[in-house]
C-alpha positions as CSV (number, residue, x, y, z in Angstrom):
1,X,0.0,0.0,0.0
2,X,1.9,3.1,-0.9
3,X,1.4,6.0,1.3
4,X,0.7,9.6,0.7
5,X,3.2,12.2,0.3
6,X,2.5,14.5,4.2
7,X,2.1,10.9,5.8
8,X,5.9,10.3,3.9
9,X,7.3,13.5,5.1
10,X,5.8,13.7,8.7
11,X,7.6,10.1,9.6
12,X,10.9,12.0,8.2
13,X,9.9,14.9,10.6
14,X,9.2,12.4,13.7
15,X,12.5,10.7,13.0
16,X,13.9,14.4,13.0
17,X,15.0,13.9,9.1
18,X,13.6,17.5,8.1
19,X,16.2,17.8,5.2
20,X,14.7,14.7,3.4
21,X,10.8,15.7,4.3
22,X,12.0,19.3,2.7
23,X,12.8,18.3,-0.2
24,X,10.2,15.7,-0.6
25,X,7.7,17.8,0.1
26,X,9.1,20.6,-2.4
27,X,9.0,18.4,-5.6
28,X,5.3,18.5,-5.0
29,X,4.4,21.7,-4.5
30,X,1.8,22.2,-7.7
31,X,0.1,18.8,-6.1
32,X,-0.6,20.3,-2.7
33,X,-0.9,23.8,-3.4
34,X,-3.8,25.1,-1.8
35,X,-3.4,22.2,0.8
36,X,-2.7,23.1,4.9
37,X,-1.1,20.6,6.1
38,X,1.7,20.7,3.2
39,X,2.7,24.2,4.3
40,X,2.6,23.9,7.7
41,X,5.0,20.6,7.7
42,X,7.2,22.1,4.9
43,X,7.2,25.2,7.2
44,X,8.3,23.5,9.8
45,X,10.7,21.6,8.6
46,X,12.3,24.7,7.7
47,X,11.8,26.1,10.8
48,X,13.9,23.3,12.3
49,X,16.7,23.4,9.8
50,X,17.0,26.8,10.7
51,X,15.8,28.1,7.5
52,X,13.6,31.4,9.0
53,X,12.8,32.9,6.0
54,X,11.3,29.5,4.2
55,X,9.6,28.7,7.1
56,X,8.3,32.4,7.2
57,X,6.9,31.8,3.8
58,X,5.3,28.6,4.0
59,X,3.5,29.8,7.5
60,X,2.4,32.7,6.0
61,X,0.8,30.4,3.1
62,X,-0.9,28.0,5.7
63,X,-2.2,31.8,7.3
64,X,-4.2,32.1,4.0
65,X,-6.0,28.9,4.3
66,X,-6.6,28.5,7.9
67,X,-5.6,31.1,10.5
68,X,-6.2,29.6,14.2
69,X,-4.1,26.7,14.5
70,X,-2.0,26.3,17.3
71,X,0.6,24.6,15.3
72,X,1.0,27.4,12.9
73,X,0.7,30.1,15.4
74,X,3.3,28.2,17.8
75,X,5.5,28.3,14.5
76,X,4.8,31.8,13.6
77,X,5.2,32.2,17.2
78,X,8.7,30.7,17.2
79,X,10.3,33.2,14.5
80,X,9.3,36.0,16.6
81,X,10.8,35.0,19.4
82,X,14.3,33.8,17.1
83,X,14.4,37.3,16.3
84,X,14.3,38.9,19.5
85,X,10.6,40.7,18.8
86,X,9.0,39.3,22.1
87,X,6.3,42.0,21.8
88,X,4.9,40.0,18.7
89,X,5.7,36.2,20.1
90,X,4.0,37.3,23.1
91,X,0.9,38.3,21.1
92,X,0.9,35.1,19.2
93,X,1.4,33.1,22.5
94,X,-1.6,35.0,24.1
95,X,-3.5,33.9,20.6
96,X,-3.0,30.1,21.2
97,X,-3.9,30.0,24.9
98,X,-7.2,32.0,23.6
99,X,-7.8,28.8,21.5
100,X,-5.9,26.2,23.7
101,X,-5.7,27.4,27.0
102,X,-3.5,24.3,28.6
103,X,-1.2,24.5,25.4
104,X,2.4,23.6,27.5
105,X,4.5,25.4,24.9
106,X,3.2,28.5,25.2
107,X,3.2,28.3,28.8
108,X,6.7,27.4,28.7
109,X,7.5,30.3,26.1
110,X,5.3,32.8,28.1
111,X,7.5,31.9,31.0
112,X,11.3,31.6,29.4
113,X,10.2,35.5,28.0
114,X,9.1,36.4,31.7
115,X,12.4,35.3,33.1
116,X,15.3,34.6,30.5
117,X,13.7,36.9,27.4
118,X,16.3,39.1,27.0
119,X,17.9,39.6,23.7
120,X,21.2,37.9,24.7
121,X,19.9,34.9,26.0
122,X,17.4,34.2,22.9
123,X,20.6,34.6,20.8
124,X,22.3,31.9,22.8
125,X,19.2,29.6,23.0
126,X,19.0,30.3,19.3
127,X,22.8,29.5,18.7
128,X,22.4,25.8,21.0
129,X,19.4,24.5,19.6
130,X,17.6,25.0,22.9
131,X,14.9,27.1,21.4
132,X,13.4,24.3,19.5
133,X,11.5,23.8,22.7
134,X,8.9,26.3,21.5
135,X,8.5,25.0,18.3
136,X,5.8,22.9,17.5
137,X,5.8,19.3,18.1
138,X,6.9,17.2,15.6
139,X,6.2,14.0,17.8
140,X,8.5,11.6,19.9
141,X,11.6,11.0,17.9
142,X,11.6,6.9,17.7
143,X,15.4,7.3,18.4
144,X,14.5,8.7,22.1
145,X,12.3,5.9,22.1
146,X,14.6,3.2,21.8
147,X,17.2,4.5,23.9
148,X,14.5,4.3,26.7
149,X,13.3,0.9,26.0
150,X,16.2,-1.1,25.2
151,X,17.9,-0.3,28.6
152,X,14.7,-1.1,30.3
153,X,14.5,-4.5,28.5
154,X,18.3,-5.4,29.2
155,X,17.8,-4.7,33.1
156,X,14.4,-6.7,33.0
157,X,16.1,-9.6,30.5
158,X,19.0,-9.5,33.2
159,X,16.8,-9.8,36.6
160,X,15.5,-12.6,35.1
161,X,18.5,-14.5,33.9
162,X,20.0,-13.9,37.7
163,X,17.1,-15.6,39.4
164,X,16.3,-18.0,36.7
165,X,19.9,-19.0,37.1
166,X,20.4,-18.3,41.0
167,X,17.2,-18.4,42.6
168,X,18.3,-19.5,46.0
169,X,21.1,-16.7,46.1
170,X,18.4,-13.9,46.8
């Protein structure tokens, strides 16, 4: 069963591959163009990679076609705050909790503006990666996953063998 394009590029996105879902989603750009959900994960893809002024476009696109997304506006949201303009990313924060009032991100970016918003420090969050925690969710990398799990199941795997093996020692 193949699978469509988005559902393609949002697996690349989850497994934090934004370069491949870019340029997939790029070569079909007269297929999706009037479509939401293309521009707001080509968007953010470029977001991630850094690329502002991409990602700028393609919100601005998904804007057109539906404005009150949290998603988008947590985007849009984002670049402000890359920039320095908290004025603006405070607005668009104040926008999302109108629509989703227990949206953690904007909390969290409400409160990293309150306390650490100073032009200095978003140019060092900016320059470590940290401010990707204000983007929007692009979903549990499957990497974090798995270095989770397979500890677990080696402690579990290695109780058992110990009192499989040595049951009268304990």
């Amino acid at each position: 069963m193949t699978r469509d394009v988005l559902d393609v590029a949002n697996g690349l996105m989850i497994r934090r591959q934004f370069d491949k879902a870019v340029r997939l989603l790029e070569g079909k750009s007269q297929t999706y163009e009037h479509n939401f959900d293309y521009y707001l994960l080509l968007a953010t893809a470029n977001l991630y990679l850094g690329n502002t002024g991409q990602a700028s476009v393609y919100f601005q696109k998904a804007r057109q076609i539906r404005l009150t997304d949290t998603d988008l506006l947590l985007g849009q949201a984002a670049l402000f705050l890359r920039r320095g303009d908290t004025a603006r990313a405070i607005q668009y924060y104040l926008d999302i909790l109108e629509y989703d009032p227990q949206n953690k991100i904007a909390h969290k970016a409400m409160e990293f503006i309150r306390t650490k918003g100073d032009y200095e420090t978003i140019c060092k969050w900016v320059d470590i990666g940290k401010i990707e925690e204000f983007y929007p969710s692009v979903g549990i990398s499957p990497v974090k996953i798995m270095g989770v799990v397979i500890p677990l199941l080696a402690c579990v795997l290695g109780f058992l063998l110990v009192f499989t093996f040595f049951p009268k020692a304990y």
